[in-house]
N, CA, C and O atoms as CSV, one atom per row, in Angstrom:
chain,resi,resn,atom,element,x,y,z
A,1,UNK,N,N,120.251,36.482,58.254
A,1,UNK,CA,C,119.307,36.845,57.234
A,1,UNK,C,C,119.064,35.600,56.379
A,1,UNK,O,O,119.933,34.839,55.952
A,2,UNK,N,N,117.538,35.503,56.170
A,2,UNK,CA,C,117.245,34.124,55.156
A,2,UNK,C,C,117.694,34.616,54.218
A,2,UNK,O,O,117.638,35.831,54.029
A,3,UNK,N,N,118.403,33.551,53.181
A,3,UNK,CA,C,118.360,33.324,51.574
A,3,UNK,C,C,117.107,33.932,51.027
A,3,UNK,O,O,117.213,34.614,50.008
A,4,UNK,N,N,115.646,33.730,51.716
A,4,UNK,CA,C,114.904,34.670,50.603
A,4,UNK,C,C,115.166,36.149,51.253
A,4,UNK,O,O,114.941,36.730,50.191
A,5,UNK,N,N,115.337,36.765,51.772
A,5,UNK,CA,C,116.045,38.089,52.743
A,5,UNK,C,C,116.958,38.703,51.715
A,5,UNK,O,O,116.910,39.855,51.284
A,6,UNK,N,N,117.812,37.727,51.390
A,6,UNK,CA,C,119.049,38.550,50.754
A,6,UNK,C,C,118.654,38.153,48.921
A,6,UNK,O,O,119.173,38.566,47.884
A,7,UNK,N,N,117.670,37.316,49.138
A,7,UNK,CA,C,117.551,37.830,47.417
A,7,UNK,C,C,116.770,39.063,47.232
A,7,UNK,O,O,116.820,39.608,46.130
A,8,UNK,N,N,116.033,39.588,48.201
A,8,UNK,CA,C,115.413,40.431,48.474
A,8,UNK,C,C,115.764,41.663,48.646
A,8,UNK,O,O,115.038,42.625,48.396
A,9,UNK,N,N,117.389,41.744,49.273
A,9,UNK,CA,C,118.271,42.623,49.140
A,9,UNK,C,C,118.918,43.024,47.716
A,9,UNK,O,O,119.128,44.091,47.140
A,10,UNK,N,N,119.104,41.848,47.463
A,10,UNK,CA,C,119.969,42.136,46.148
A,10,UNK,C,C,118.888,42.931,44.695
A,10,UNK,O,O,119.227,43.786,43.877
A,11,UNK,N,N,117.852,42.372,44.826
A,11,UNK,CA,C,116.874,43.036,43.852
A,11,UNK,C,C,116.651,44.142,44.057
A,11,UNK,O,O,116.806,44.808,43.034
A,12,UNK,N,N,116.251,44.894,45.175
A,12,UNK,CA,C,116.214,46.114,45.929
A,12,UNK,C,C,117.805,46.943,45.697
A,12,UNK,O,O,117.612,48.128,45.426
A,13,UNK,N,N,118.778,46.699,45.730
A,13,UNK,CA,C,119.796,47.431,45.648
A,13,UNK,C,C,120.536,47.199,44.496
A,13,UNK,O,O,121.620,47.775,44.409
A,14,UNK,N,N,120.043,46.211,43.270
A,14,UNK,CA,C,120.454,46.293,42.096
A,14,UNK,C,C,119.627,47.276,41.424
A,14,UNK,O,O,119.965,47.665,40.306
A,15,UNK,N,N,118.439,47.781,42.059
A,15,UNK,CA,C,117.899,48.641,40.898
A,15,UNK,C,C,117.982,50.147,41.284
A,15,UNK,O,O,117.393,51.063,40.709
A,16,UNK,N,N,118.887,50.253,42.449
A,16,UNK,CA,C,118.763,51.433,42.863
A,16,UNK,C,C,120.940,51.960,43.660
A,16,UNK,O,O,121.509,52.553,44.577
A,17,UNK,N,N,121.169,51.264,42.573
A,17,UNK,CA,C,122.841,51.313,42.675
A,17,UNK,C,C,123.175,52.623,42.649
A,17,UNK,O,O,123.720,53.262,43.549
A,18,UNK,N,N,122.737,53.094,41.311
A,18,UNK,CA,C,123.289,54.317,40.966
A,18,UNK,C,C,123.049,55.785,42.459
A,18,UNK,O,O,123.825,56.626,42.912
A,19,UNK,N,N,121.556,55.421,42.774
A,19,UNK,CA,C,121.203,56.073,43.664
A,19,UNK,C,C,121.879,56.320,45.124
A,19,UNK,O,O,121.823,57.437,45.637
A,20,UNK,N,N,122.516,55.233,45.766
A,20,UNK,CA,C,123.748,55.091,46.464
A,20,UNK,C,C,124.780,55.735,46.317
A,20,UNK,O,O,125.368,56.230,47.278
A,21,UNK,N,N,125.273,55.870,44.832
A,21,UNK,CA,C,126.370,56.312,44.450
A,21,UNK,C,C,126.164,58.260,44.761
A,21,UNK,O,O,127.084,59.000,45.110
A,22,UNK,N,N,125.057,58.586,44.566
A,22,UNK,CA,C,125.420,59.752,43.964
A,22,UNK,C,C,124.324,60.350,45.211
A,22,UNK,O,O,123.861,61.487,45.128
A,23,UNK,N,N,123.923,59.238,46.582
A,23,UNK,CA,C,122.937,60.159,47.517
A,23,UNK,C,C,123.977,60.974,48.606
A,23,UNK,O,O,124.464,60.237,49.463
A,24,UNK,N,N,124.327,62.263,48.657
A,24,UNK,CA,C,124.426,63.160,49.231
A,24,UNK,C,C,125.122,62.764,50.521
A,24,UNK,O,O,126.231,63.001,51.000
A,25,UNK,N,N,124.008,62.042,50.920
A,25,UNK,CA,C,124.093,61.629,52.211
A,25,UNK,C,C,125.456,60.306,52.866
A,25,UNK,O,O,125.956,60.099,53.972
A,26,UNK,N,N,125.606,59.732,51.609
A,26,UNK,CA,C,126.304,59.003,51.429
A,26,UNK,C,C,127.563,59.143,50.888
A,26,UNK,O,O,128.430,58.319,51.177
A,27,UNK,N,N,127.861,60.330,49.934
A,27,UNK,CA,C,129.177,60.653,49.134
A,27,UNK,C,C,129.708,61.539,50.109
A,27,UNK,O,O,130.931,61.678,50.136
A,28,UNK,N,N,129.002,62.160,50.912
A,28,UNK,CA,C,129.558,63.079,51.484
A,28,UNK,C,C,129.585,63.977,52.928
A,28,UNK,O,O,129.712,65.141,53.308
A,29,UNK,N,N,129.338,62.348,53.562
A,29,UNK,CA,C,129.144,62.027,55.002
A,29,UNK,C,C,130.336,63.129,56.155
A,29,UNK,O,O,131.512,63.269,55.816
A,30,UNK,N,N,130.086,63.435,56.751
A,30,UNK,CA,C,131.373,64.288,57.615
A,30,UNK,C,C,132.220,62.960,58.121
A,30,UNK,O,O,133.436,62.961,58.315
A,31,UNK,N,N,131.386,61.891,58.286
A,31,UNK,CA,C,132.140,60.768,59.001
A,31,UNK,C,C,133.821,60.282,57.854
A,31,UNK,O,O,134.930,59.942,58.263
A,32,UNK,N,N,133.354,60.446,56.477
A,32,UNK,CA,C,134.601,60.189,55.492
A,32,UNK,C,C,136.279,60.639,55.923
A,32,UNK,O,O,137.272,59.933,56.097
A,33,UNK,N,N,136.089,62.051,55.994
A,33,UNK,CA,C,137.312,62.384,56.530
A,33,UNK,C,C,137.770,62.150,57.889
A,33,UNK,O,O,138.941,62.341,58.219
A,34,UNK,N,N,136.857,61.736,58.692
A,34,UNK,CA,C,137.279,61.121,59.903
A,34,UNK,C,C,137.758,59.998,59.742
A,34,UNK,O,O,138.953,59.875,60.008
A,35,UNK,N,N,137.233,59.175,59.407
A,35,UNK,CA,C,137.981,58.106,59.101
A,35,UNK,C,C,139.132,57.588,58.995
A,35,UNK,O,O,139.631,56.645,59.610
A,36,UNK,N,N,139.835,58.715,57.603
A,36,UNK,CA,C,141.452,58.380,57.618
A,36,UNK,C,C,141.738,58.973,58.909
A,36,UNK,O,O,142.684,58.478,59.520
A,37,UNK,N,N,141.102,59.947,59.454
A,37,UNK,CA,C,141.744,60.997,61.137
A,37,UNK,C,C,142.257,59.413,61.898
A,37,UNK,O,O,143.360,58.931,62.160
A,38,UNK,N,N,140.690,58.893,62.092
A,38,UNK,CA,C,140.728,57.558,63.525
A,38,UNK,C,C,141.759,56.593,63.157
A,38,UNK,O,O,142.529,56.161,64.015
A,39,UNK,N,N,141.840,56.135,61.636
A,39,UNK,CA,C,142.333,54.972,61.277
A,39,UNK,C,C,143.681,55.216,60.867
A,39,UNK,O,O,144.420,54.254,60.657
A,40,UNK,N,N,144.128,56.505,60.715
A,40,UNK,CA,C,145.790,56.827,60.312
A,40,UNK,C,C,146.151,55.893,59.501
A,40,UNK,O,O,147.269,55.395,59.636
A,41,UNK,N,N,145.125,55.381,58.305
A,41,UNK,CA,C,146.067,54.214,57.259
A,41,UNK,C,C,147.215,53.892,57.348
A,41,UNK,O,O,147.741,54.176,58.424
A,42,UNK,N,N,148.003,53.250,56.398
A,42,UNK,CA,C,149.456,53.565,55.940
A,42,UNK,C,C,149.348,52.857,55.062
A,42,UNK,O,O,148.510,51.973,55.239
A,43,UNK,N,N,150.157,52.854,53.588
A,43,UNK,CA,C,150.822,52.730,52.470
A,43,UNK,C,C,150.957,51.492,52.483
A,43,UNK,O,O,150.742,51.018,51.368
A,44,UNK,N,N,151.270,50.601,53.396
A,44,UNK,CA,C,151.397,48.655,52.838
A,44,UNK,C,C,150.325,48.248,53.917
A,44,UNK,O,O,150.607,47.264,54.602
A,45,UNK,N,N,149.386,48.749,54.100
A,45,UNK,CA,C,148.049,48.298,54.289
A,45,UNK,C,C,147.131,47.710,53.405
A,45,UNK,O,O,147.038,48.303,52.330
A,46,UNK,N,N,146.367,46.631,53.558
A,46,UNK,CA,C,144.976,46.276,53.099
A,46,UNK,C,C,143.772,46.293,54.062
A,46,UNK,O,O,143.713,45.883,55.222
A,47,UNK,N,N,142.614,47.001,53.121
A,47,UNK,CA,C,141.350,47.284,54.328
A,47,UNK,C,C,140.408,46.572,52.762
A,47,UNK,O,O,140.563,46.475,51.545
A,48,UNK,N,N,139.150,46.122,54.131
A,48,UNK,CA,C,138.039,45.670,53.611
A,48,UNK,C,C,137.387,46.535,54.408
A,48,UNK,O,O,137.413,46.906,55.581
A,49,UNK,N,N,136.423,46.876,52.792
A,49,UNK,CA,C,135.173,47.596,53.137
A,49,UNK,C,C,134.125,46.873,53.072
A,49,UNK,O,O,133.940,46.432,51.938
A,50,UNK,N,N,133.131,46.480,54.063
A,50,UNK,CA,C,131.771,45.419,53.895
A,50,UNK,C,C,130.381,46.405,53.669
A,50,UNK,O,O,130.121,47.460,54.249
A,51,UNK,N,N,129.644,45.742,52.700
A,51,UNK,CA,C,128.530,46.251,52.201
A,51,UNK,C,C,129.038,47.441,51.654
A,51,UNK,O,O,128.801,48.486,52.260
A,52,UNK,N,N,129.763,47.473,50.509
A,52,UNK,CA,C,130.738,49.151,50.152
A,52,UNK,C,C,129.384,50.191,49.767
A,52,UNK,O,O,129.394,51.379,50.089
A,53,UNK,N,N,128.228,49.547,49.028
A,53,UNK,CA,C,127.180,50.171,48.385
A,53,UNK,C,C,128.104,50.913,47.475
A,53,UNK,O,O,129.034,50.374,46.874
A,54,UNK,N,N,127.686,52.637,47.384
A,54,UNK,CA,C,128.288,52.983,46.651
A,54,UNK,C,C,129.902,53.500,46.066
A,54,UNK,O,O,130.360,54.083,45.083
A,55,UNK,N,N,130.646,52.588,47.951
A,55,UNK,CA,C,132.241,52.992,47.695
A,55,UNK,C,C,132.340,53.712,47.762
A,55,UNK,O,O,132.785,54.234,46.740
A,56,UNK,N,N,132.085,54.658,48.956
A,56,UNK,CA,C,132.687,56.095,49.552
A,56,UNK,C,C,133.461,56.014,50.460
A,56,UNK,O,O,134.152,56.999,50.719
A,57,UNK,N,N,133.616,54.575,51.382
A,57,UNK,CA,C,134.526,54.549,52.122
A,57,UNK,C,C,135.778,53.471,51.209
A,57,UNK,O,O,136.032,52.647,52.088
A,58,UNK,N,N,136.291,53.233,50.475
A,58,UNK,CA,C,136.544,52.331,49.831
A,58,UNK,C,C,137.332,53.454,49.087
A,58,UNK,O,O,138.512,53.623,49.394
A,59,UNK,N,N,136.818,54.144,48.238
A,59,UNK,CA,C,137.713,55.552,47.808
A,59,UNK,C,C,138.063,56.698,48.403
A,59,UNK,O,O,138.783,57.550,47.883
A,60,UNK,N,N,137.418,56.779,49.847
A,60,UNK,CA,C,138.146,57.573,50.876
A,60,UNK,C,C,139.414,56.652,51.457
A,60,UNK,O,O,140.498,57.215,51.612
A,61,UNK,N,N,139.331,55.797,51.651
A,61,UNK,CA,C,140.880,54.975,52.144
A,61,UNK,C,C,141.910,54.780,50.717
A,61,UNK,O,O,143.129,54.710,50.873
A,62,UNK,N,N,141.454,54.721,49.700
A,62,UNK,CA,C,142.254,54.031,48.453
A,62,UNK,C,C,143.615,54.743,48.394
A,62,UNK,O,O,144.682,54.153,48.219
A,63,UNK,N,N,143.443,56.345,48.590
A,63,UNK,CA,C,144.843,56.615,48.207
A,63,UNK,C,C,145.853,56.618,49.460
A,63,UNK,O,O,146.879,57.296,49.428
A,64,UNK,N,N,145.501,55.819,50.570
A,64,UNK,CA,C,146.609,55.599,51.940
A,64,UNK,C,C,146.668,54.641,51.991
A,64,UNK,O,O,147.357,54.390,52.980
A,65,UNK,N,N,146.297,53.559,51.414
A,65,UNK,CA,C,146.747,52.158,51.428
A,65,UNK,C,C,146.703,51.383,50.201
A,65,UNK,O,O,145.921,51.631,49.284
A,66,UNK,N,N,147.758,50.213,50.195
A,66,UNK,CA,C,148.064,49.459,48.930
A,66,UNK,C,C,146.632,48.653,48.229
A,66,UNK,O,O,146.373,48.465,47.041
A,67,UNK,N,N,145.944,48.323,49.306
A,67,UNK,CA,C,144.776,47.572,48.532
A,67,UNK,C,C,143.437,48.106,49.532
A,67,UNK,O,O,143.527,48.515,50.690
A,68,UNK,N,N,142.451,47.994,48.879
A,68,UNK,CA,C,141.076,47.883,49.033
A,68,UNK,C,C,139.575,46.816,48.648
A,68,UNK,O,O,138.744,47.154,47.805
A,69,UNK,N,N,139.513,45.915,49.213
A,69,UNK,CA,C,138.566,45.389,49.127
A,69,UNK,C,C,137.500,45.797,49.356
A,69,UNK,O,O,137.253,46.109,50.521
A,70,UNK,N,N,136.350,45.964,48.204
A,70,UNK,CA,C,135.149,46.388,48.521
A,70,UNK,C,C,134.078,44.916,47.907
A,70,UNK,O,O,133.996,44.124,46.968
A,71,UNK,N,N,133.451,45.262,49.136
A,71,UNK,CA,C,132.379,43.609,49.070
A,71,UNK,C,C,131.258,44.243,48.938
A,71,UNK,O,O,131.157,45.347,49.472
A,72,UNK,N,N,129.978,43.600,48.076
A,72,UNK,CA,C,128.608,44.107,48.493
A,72,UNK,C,C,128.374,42.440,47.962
A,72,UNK,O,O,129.014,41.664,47.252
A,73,UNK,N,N,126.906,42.374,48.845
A,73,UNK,CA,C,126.054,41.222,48.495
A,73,UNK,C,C,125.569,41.505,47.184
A,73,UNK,O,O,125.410,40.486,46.512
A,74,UNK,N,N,125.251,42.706,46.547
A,74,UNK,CA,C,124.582,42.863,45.613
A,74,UNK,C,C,125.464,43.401,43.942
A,74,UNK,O,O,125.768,44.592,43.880
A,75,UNK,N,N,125.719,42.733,43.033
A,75,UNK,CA,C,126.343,42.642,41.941
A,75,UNK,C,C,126.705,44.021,41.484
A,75,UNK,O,O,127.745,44.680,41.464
A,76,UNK,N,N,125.115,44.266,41.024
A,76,UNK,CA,C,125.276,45.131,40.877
A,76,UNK,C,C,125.580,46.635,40.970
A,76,UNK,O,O,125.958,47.532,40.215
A,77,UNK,N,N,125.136,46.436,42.623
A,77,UNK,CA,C,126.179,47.778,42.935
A,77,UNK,C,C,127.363,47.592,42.816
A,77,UNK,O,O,127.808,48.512,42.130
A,78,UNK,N,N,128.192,46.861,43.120
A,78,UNK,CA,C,129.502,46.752,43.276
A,78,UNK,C,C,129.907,46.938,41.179
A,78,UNK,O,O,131.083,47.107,40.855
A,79,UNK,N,N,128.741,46.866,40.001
A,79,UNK,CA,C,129.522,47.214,39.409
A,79,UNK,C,C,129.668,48.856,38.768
A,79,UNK,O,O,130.562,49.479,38.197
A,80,UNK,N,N,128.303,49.145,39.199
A,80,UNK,CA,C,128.254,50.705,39.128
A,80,UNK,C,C,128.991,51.821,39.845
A,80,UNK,O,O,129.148,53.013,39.583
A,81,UNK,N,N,129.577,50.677,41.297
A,81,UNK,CA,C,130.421,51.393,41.645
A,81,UNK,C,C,131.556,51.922,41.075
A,81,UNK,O,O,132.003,53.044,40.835
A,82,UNK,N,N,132.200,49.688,40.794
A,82,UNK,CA,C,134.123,50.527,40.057
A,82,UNK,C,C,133.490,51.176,38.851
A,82,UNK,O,O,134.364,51.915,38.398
A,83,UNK,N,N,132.457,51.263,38.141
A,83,UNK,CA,C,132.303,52.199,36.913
A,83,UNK,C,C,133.005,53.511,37.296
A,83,UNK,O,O,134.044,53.921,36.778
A,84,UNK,N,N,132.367,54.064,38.185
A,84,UNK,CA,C,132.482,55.074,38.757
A,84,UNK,C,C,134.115,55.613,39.047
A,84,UNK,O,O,134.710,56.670,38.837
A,85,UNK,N,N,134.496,54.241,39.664
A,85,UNK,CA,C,135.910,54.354,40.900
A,85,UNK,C,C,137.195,53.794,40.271
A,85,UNK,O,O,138.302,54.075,40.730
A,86,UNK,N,N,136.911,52.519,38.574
A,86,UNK,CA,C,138.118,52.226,38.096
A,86,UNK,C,C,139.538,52.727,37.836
A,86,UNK,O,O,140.641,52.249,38.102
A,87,UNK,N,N,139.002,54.258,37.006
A,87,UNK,CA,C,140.076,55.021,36.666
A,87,UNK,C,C,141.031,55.397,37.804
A,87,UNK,O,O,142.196,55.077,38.040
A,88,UNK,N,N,140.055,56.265,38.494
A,88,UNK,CA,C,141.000,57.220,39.296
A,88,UNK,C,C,141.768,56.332,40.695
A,88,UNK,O,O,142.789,56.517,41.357
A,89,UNK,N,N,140.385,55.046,40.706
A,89,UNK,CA,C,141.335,54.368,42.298
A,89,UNK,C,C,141.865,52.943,41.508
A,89,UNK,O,O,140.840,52.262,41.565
A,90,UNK,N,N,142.750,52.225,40.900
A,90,UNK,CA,C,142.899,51.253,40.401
A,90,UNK,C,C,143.236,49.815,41.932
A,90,UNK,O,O,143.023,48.606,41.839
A,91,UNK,N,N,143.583,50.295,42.696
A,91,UNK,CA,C,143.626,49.614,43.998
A,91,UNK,C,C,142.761,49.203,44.779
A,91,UNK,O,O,142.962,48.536,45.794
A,92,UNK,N,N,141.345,49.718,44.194
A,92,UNK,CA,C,140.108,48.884,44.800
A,92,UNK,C,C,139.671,47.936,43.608
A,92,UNK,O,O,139.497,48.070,42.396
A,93,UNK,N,N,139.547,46.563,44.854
A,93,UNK,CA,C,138.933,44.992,44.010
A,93,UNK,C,C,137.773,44.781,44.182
A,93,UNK,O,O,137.766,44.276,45.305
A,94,UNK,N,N,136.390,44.833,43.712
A,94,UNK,CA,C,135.608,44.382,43.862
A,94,UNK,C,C,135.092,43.304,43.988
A,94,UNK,O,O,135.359,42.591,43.021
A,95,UNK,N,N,134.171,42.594,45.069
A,95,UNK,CA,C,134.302,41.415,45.114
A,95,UNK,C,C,132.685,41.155,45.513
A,95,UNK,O,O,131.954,42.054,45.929
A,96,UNK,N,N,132.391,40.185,45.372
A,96,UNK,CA,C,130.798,40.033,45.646
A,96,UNK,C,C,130.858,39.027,46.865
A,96,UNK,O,O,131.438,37.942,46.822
A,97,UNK,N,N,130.276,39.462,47.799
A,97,UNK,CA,C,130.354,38.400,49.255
A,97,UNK,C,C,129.024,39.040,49.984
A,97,UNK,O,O,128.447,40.126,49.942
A,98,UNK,N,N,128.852,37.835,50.650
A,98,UNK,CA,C,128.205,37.657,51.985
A,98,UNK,C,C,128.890,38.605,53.415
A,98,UNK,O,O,129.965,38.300,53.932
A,99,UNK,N,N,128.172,39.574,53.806
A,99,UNK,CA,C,129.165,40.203,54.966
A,99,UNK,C,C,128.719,39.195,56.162
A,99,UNK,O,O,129.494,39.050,57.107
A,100,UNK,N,N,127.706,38.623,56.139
A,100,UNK,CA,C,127.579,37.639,56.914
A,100,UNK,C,C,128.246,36.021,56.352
A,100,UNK,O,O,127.800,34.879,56.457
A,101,UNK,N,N,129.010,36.361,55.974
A,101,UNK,CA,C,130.075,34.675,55.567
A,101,UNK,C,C,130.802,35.462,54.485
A,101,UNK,O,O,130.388,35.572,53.331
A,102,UNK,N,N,131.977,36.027,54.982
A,102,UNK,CA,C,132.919,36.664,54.426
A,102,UNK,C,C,133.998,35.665,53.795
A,102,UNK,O,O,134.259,34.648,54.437
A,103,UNK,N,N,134.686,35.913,52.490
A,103,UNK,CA,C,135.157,35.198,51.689
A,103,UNK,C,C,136.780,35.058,51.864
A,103,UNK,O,O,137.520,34.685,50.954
A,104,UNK,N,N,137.259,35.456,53.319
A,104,UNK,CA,C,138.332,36.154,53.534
A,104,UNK,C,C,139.157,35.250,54.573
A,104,UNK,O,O,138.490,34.681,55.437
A,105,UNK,N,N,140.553,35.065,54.567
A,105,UNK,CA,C,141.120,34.387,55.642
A,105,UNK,C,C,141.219,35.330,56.913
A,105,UNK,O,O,140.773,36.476,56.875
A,106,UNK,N,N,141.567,35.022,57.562
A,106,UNK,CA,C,141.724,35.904,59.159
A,106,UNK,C,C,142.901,36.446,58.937
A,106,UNK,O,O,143.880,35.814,58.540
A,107,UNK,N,N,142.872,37.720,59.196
A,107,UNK,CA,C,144.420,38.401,59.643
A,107,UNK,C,C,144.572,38.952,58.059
A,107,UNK,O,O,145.590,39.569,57.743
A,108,UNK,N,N,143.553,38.706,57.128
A,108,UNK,CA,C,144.371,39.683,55.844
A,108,UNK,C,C,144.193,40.901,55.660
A,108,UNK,O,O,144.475,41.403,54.573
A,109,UNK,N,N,143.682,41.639,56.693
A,109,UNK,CA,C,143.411,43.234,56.876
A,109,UNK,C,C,143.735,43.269,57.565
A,109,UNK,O,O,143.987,42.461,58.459
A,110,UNK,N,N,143.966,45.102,57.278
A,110,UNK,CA,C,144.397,45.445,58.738
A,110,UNK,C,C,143.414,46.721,59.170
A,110,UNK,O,O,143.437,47.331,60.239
A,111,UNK,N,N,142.660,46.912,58.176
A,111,UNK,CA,C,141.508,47.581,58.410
A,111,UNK,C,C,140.161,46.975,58.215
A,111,UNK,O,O,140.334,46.068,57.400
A,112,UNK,N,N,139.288,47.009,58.453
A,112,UNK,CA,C,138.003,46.813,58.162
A,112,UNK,C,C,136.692,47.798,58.485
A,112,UNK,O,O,136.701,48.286,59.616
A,113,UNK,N,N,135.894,48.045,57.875
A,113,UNK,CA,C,134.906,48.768,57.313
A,113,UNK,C,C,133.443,48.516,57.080
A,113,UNK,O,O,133.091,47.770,56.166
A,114,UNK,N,N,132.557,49.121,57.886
A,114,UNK,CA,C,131.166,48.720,57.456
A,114,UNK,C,C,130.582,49.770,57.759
A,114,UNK,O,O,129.937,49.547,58.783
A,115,UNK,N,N,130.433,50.975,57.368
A,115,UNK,CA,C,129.965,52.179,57.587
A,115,UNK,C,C,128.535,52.809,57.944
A,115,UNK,O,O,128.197,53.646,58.781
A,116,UNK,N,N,127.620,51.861,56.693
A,116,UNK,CA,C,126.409,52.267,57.191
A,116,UNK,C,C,125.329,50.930,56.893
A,116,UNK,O,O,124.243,50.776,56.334
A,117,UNK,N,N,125.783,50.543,57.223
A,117,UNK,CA,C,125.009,48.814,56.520
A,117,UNK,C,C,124.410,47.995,57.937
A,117,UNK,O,O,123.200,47.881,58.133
A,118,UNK,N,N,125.275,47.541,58.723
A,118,UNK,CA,C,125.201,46.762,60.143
A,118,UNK,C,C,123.697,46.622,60.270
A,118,UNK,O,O,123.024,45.595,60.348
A,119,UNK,N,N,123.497,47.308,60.272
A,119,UNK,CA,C,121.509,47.350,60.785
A,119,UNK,C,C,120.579,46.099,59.462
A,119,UNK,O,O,119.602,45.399,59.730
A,120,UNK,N,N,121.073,46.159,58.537
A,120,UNK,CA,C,121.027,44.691,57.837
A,120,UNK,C,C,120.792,43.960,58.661
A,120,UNK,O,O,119.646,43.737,59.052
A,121,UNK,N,N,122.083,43.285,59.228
A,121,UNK,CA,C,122.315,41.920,59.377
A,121,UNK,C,C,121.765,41.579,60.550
A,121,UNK,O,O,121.388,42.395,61.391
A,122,UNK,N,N,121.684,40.124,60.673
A,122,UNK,CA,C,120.846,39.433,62.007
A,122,UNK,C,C,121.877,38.805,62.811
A,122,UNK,O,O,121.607,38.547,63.984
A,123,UNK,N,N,123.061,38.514,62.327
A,123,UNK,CA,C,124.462,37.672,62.976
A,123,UNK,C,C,124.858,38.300,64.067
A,123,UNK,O,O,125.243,39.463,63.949
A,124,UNK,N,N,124.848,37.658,65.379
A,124,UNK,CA,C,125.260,38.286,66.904
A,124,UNK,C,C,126.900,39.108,65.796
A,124,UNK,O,O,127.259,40.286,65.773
A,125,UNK,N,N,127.331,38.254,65.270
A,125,UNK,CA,C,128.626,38.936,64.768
A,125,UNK,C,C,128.818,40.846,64.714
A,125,UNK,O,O,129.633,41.736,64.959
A,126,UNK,N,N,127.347,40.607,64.182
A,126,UNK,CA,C,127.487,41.941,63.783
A,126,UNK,C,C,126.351,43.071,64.994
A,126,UNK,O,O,125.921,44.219,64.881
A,127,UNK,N,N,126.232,42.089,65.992
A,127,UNK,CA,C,125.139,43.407,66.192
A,127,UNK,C,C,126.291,44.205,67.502
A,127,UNK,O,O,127.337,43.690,67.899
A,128,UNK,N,N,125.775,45.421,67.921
A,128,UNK,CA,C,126.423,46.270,68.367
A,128,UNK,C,C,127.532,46.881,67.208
A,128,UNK,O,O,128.404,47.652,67.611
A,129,UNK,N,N,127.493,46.645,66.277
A,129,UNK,CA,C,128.464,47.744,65.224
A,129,UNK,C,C,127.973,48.950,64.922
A,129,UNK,O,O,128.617,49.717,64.206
């Protein structure tokens, strides 16, 4: 994705954060509880969630593992999210990244996460997700 692409993203999903947070479709996906089913967390785990938007998968994993990284390209979702997610999940970090140039060493998860985003990106990395 070009630099003008993702400023393009980020304007588009800073003004419509809240809307993420609270679309239906998104808080309350059947895929959520599958999730912990497929991924059987555990307790001294760390998972990254990429493109978290509004952090539904990010606070569906929080209480089975020690940490949570949630990334969005866009600021401001990521801060309407922990608005949302500070109190009750204190184990998710918000972080602002590129899911296409991730800010992360290799091997520091043991989960990883991109739920409904993939169709974004242009990086062979990511296609078939």
């Amino acid at each position: 994705m070009t630099n003008d692409a993702k400023q393009r993203v980020k304007s588009q999903f800073s003004k419509n954060a809240e809307s993420y947070f609270t679309s239906e479709s998104h808080a309350n996906g059947q895929d959520l509880p599958l999730l912990v089913e497929w991924l059987q967390p555990r307790s001294e785990w760390t998972a990254l969630d990429v493109a978290t938007g509004g952090g539904h998968v990010a606070k569906t994993l929080s209480p089975y593992v020690r940490h949570v990284f949630s990334t969005d390209l866009t600021k401001e979702m990521l801060a309407n999210t922990a608005k949302h997610f500070n109190q009750d999940s204190p184990n998710i970090w918000y972080v602002i990244a590129d899911a296409e140039s991730l800010p992360f060493l290799d091997h520091t998860f043991e989960i990883v996460t991109c739920r409904i985003a993939p169709h974004h990106y242009s990086s062979a990395r990511w296609q078939g997700c």
